[in-house]
VOLUMTOR-486323 format. One record per residue: residue number from 1; chain; x, z, y of N, C-alpha, C in turn. Coordinates in steps of 0.1 Angstrom, whole numbers, always signed. Atoms other than C-alpha are relative to their C-alpha. Example, Ala and Ser with C-alpha at 12.3 -4.5 7.8 and 13.67 -1.06 7.14 Angstrom:
BEGIN
> k|c|n_xx|n_zz|n_yy|ca_xx|ca_zz|ca_yy|c_xx|c_zz|c_yy
> 1|A|+9|+0|-12|+123|+78|-45|+9|+0|+12
> 2|A|-9|+0|-11|+137|+71|-11|-8|+8|+11
! end
This chain:
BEGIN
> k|c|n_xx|n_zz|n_yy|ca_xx|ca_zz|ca_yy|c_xx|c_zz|c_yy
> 1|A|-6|-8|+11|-89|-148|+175|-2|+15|+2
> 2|A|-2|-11|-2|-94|-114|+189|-11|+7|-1
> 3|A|+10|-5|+8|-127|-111|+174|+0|+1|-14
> 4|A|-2|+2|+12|-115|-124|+140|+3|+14|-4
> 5|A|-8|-14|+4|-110|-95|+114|+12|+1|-7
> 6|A|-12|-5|+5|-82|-77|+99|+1|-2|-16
> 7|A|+1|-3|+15|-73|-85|+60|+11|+7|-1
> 8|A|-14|-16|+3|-59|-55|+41|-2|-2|-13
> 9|A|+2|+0|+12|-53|-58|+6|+12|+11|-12
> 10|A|-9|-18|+9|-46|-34|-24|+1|-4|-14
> 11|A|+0|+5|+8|-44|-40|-62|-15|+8|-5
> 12|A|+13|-12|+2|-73|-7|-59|-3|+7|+9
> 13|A|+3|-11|-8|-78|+22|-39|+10|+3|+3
> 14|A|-12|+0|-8|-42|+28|-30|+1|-4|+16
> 15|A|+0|+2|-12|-45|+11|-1|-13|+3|+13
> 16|A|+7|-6|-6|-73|+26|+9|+5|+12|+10
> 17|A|-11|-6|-12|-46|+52|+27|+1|-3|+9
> 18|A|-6|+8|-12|-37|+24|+47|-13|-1|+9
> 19|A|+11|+4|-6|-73|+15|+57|+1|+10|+10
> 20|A|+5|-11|-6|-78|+50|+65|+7|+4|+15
> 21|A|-7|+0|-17|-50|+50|+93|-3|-10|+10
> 22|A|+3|+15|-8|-58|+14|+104|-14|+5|+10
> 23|A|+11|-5|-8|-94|+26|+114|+0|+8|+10
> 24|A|+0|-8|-9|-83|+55|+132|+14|-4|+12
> 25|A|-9|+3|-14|-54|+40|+152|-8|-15|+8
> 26|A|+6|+7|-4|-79|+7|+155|-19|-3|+1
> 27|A|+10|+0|+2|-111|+17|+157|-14|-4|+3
> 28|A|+15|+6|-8|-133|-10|+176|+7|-15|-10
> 29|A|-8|+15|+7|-111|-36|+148|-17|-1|-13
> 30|A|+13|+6|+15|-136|-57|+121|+11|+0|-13
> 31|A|-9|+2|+13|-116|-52|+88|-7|-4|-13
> 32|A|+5|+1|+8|-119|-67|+56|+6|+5|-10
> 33|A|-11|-7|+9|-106|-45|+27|+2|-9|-16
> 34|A|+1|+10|+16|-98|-64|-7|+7|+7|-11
> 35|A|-6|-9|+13|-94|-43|-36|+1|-10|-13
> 36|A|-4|+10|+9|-81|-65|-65|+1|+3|-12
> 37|A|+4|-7|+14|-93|-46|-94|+4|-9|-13
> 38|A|-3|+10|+13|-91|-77|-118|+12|+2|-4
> 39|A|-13|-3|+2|-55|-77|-119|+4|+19|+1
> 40|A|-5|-13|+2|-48|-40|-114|+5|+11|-10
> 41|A|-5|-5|-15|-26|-25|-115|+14|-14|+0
> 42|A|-4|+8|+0|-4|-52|-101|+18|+1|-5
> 43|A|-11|-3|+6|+33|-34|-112|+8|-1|-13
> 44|A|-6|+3|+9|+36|-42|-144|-4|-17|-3
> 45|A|+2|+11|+2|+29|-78|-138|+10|-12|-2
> 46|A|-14|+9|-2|+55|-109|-144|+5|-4|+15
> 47|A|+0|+14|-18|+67|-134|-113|-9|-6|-1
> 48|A|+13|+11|-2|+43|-160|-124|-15|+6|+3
> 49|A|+14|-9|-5|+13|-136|-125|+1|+0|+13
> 50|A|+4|-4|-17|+19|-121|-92|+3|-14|+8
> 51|A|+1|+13|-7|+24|-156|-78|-14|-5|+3
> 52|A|+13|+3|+1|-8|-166|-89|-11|+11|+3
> 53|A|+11|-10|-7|-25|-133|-78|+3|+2|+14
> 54|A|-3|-2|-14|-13|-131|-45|-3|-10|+7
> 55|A|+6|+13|-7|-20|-172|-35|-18|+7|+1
> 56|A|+14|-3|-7|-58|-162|-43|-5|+4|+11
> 57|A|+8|-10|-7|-59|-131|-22|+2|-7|+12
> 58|A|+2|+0|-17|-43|-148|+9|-10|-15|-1
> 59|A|+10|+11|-4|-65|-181|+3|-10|+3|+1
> 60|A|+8|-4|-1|-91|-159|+4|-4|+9|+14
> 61|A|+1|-4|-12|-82|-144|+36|+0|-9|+10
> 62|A|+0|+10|-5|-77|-179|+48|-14|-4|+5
> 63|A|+11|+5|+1|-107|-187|+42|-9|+9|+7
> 64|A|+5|-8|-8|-118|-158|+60|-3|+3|+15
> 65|A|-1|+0|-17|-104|-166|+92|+2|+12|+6
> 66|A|-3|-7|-2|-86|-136|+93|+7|-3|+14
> 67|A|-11|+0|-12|-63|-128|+125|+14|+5|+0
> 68|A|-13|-8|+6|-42|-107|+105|+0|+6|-10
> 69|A|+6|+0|+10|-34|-100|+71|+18|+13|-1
> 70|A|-4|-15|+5|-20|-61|+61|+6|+1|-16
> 71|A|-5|-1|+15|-1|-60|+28|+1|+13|-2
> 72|A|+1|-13|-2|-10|-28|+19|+6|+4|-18
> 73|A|-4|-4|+15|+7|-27|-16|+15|-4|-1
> 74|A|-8|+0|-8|+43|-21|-20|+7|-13|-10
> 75|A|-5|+8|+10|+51|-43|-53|-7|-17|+5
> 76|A|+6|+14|-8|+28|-75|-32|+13|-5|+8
> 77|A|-14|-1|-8|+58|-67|-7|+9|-6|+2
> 78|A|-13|+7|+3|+82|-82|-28|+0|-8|+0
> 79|A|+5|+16|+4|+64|-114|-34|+11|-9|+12
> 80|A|-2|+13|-9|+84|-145|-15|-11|-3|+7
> 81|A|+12|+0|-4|+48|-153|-8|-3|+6|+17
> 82|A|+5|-10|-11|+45|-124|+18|+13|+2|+6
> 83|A|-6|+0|-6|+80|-123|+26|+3|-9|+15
> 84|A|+2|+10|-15|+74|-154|+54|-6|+5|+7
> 85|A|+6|-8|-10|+55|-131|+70|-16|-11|+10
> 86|A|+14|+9|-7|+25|-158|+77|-5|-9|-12
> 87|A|+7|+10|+7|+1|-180|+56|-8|-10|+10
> 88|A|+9|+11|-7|-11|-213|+74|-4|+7|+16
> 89|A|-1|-1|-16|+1|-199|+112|-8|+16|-3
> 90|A|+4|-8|-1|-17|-165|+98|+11|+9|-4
> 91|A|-12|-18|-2|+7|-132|+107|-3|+10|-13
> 92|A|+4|-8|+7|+12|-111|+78|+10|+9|+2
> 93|A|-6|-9|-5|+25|-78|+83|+0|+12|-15
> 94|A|-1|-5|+5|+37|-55|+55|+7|+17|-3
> 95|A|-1|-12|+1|+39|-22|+38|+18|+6|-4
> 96|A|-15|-5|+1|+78|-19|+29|+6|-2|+15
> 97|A|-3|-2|-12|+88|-28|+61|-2|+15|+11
> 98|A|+6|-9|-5|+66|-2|+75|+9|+19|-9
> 99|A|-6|-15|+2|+86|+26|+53|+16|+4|-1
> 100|A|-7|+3|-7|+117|+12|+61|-1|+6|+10
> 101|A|-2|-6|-11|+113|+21|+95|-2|+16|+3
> 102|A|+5|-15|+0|+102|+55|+87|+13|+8|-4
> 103|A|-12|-2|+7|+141|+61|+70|+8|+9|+8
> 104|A|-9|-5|-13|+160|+86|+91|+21|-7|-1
> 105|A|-16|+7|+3|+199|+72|+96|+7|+16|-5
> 106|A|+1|-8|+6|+208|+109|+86|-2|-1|-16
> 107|A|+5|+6|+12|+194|+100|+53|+13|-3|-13
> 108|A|-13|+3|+10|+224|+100|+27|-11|-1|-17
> 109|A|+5|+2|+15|+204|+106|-10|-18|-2|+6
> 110|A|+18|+7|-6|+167|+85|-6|-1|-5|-15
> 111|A|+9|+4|+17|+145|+86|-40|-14|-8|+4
> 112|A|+8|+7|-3|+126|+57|-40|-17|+1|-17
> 113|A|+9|-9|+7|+91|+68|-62|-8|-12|-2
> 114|A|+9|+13|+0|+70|+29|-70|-2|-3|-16
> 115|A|+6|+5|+18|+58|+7|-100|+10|-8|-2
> 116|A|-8|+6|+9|+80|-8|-123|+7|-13|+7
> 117|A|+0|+9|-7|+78|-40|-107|+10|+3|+17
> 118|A|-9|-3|-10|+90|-26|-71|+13|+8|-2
> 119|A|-12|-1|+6|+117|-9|-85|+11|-9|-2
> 120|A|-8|+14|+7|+134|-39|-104|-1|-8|+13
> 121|A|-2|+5|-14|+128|-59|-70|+14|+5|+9
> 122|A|-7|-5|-7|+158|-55|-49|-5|+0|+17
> 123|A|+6|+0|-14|+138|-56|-16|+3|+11|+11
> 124|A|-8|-15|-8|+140|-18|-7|+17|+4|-1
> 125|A|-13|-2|-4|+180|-21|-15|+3|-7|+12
> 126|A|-6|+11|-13|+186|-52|+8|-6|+7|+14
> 127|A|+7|-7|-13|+160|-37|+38|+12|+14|+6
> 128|A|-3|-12|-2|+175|-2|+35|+11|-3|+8
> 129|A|-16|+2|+1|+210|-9|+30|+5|-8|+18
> 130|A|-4|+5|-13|+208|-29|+65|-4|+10|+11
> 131|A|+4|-9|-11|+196|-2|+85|+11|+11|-4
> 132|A|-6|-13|+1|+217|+26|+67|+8|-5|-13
> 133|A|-10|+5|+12|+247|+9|+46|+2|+11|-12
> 134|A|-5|-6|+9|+258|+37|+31|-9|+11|-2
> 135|A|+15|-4|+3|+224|+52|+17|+1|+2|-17
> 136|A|-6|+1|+15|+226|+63|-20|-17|-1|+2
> 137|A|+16|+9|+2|+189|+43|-28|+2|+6|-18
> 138|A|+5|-3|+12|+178|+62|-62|-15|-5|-2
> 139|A|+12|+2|+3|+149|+45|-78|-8|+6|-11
> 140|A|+3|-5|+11|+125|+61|-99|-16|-6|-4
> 141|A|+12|+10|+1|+95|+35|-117|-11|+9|-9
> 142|A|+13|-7|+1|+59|+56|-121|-7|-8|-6
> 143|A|+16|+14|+4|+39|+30|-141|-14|+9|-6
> 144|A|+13|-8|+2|+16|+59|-153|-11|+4|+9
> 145|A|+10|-4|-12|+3|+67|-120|-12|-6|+5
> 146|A|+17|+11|-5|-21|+37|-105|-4|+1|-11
> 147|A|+12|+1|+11|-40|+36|-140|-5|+12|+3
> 148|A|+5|-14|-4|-44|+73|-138|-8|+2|+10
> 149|A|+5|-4|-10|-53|+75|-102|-13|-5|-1
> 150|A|+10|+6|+3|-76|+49|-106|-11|+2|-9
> 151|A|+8|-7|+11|-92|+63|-134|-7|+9|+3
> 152|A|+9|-9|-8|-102|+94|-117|+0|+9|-11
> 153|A|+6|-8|+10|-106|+112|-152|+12|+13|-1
> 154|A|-10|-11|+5|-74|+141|-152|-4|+10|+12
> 155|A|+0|-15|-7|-77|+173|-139|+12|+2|+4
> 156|A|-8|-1|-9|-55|+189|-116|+16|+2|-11
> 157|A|-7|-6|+13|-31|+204|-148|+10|-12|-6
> 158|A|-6|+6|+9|-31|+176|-165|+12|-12|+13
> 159|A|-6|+8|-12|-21|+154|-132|+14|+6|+5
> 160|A|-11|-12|-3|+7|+181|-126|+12|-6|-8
> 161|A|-7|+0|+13|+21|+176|-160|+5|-14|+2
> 162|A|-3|+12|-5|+22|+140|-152|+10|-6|+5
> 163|A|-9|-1|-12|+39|+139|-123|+14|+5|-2
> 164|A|-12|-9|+2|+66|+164|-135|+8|-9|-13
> 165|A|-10|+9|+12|+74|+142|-165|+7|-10|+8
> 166|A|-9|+8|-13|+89|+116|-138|+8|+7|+10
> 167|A|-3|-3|-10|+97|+136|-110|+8|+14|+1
> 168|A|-3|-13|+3|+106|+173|-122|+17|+2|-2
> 169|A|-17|+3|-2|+147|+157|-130|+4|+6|+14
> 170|A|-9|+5|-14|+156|+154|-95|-9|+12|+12
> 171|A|+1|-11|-6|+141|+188|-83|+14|+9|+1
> 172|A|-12|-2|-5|+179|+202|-84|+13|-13|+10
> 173|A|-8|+9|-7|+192|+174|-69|+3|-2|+14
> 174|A|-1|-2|-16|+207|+167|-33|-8|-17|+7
> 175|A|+5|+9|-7|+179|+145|-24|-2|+8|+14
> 176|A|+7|-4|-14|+174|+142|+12|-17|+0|+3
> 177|A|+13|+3|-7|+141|+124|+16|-6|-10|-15
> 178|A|+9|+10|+13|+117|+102|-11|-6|-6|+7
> 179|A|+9|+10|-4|+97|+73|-2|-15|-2|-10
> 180|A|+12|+4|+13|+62|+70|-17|-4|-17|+1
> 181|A|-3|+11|+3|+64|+35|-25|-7|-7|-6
> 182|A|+14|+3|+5|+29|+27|-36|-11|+7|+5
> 183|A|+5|-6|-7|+2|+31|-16|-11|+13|-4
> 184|A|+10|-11|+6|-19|+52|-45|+10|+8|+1
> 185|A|-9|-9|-1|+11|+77|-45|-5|+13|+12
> 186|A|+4|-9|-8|-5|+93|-13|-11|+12|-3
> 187|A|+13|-9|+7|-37|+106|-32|+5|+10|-9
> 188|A|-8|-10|+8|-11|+124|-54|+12|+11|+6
> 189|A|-8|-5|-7|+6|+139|-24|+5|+13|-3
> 190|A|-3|-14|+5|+3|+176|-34|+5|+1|-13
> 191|A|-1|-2|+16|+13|+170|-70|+16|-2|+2
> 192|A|-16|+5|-2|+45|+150|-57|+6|+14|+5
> 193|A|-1|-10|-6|+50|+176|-32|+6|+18|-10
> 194|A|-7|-7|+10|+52|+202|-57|+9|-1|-9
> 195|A|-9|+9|+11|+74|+182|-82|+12|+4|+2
> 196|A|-11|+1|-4|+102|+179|-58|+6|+14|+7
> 197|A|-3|-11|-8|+122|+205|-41|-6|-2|+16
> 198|A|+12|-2|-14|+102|+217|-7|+9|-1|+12
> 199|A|-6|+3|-10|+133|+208|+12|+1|-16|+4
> 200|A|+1|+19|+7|+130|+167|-1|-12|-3|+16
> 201|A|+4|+8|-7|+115|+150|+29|-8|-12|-4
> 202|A|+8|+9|+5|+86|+128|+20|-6|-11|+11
> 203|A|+4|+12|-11|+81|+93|+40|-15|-7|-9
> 204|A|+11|+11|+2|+44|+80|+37|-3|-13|+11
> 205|A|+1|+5|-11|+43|+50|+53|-15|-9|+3
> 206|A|+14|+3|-3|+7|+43|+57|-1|+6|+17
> 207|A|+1|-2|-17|+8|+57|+93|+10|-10|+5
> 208|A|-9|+12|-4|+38|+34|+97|-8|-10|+3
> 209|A|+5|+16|+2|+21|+3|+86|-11|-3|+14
> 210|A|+8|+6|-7|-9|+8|+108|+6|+4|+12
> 211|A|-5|+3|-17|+12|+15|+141|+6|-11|+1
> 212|A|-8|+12|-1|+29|-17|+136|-11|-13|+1
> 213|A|+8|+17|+1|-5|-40|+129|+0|+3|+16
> 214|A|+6|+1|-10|-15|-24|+165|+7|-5|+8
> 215|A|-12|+6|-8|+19|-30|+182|-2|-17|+0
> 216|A|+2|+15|+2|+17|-65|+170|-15|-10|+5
> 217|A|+11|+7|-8|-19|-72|+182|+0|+5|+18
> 218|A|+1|+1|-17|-16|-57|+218|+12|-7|+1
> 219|A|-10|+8|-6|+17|-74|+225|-8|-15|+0
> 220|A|+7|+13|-3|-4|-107|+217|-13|+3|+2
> 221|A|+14|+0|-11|-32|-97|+236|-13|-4|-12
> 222|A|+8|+9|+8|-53|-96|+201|-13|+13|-1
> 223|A|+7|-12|+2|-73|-67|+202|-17|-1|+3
> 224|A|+21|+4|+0|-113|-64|+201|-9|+12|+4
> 225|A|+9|-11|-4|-140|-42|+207|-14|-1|-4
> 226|A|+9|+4|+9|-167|-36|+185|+8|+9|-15
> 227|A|-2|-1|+16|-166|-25|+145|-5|-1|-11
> 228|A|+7|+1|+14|-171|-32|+112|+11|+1|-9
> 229|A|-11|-1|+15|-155|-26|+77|-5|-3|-10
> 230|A|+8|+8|+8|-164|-46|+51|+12|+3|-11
> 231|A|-6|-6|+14|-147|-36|+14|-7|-14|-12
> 232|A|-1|+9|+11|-145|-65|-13|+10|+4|-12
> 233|A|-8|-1|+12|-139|-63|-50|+8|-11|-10
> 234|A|-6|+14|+17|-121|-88|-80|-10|+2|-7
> 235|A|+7|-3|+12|-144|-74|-106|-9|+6|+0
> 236|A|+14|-5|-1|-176|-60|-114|+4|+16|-3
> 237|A|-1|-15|-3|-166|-22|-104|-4|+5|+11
> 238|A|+5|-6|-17|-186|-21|-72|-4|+15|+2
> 239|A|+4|-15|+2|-204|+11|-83|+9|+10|-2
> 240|A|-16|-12|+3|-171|+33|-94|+5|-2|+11
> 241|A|-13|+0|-10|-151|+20|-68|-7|+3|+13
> 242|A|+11|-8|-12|-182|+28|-41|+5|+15|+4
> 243|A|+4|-10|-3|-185|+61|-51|+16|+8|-1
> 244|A|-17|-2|-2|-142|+65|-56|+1|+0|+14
> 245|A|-8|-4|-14|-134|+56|-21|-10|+4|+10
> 246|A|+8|+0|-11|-163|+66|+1|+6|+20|-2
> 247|A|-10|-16|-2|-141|+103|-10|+15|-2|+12
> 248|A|-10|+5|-6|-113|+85|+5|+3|-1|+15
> 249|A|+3|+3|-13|-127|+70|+35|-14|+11|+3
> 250|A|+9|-10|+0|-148|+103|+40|-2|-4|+14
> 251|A|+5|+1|-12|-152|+96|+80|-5|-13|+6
> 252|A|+6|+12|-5|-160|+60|+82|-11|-5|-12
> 253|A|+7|+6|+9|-187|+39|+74|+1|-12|+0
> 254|A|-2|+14|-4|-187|+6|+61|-15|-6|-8
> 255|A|+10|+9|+8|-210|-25|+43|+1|+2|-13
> 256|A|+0|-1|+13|-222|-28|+14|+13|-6|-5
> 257|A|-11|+7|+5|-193|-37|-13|-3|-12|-4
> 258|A|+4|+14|+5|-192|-70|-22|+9|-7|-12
> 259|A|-6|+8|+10|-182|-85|-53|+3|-13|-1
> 260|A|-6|+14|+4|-160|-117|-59|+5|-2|-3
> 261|A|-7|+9|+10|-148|-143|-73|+13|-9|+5
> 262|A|-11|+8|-9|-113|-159|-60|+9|-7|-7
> 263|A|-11|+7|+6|-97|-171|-87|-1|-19|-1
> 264|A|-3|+12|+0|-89|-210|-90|+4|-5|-14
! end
């Protein structure tokens, strides 16, 4: 197993964040990235949808003979699916967890910042609420944002303006801290950043996530030596989404992308 690779999956380029830390806290690891464009963005989708998009991705990592599988999206998160934390004896390790732990107990007002979908989820109440009962959990649901990000087409102005129509409320407010709660949320850092007041404490937990896959493979002795990074699509966007995240992942190199088909 401790040659097998790493699956990391995203609904797009969001979790390309996560890759970006994985690589540098793991970087003799084989990963496979799975950008899930067909469906995207996965937040505004029903239960039964995300049922049926989430079996593909991990049958697909099954079938991969993964060693370990990264939920790098936070509305995947919520799925029952991913909450057993394994597929067929394979360890899956996730991104709300990962920002969870990032929560200081200090922490009294926490604005949670996701897609429609994780919002309406009570996942981040139940998690939270057990580490820090008496937590005032504000949620606030962004469904404009993954289309946008992924889109790539708005200028800095208009991305501003954006952001401020959601976020610009709760700049007098006595937030302590926000959670970015979608892993595209991070490529909008400076926009958020400005939105909120500059005393608001912002948890990304893409550094989280990947100090937890590594924890979890050296305690079981799973670690490798060697690398590769291999990037898979849903849809025929190999060329956009090439030349999108190779901004992203600006210090690594990987394989060609590869387009597929996983549905059933």
């Amino acid at each position: 197993m401790n040659d097998s690779p790493i699956g990391v999956f995203d609904s797009g380029l969001g979790g390309l964040t996560v890759l970006n830390e994985l690589v540098k806290i793991l970087p003799e690891e084989n990963f496979i990235y799975l950008a899930d464009l067909k469906y995207s963005p996965y937040g505004d989708k029903s239960e039964i949808e995300l049922e049926y998009i989430i079996k593909r991705v991990l049958r697909y990592f099954v079938e991969k003979k993964v060693k370990l599988i990264v939920v790098a999206c936070n509305t995947a998160s919520t799925m029952d699916l991913i909450k057993k934390n394994q597929v067929e004896d394979i360890p899956i390790i996730n991104v709300i967890d990962a920002a969870v732990d990032l929560v200081d107990e200090k922490v009294e007002n926490l604005l949670l910042l996701a897609t429609k979908k994780t919002t309406e989820s009570k996942t981040y109440d139940e998690k939270i609420k057990v580490k820090n009962p008496g937590i005032n959990l504000i949620k606030q649901a962004c469904p404009s944002f993954v289309p946008a990000i992924e889109s790539g087409k708005l200028n800095d102005e208009e991305i501003q303006n954006l952001v401020d129509q959601d976020l610009k409320r709760y700049r007098d407010n006595k937030l302590d801290a926000a959670i970015l709660g979608c892993t595209h949320y991070p490529l909008w850092y400076d926009f958020i950043r400005k939105s909120l007041n500059k005393e608001v404490k912002i948890y990304d937990p893409a550094q989280s996530l990947a100090q937890k896959a590594k924890n979890f493979l050296e305690e079981r002795n799973m670690l490798r030596r060697g690398d590769s990074y291999k990037l898979a699509v849903s849809a025929d966007y190999c060329g956009e989404f090439n030349k999108k995240s190779r901004k992203i992942l600006k210090n690594y190199k990987f394989d060609k992308i590869e387009e597929i088909n996983i549905d059933f």
